[in-house]
Residue, then its C-alpha position, 0 to 999 in steps of 0.5 A: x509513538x515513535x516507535x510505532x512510526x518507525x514500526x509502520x513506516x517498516x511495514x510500508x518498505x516490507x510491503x514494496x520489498x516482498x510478493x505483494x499477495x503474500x505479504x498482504x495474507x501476513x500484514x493484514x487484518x482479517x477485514x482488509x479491503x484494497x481499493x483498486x484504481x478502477x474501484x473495484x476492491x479485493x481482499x489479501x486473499x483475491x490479490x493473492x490469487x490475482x498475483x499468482x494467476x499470471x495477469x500481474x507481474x512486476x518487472x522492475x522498481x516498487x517503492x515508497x517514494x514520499x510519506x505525505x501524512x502519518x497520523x494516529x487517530x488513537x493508539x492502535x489505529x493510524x492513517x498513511x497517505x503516501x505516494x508509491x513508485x512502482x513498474x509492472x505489466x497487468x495483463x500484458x500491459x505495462x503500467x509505471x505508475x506514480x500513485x498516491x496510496x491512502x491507508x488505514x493501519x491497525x496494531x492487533x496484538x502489538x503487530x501493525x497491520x494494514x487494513x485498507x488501502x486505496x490506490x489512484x492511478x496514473x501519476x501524482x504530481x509531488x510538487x501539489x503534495x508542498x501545497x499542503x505538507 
């Protein structure tokens, strides 16, 4: 399972590192949801067309800023909680967030892929995060 985290743990940097719309349509399963902070969900293809729309534009850092759980349920389905650091301006509003993200990871022909995401909003206190792990 090694190499599986390591592979998962790529997928998590690829996904701070690359244009979050394009990299959902080719990293995630055909059933993806992303649970935004309002609650509403929106598919790989409605976050692409959200990111190119105008209303989203990321003007600085994203990043995964600490894991806090990373467990197989079995051998091709994970679950990742981790908290992600990002800066960006949302229909002319800035938002610099520290937010917990949780994740449901599946490997579909030996690629790890992500198939739900949820996100909180505002930001997360890490020092609580010891409390647990």
């Amino acid at each position: 399972m090694i190499i599986d985290e390591e592979q998962i743990i790529q997928l998590l940097d690829n996904f701070t590192a690359n244009d979050y719309g394009e990299f959902l349509l080719n990293n995630s399963t055909k059933d993806f949801l992303f649970i935004r902070p309002s609650g509403n969900p929106i598919d790989a293809s409605g976050f692409m067309k959200m990111v190119t729309s105008g209303d989203l534009s990321c003007d600085g850092y994203t990043d995964v800023k600490k894991i806090h759980k990373l467990e197989f349920l079995s051998d091709d389905v994970a679950i990742c909680v981790f908290t992600l650091r990002s800066s960006f301006v949302y229909k002319d509003i800035q938002n610099s967030d520290l937010a917990t993200v949780t994740t449901i990871i599946k490997k579909i022909n030996n690629q790890w892929k992500l198939s739900w995401m949820q996100r909180s909003s505002g930001n997360s206190d890490l020092t609580l995060w010891d409390l647990y792990f």
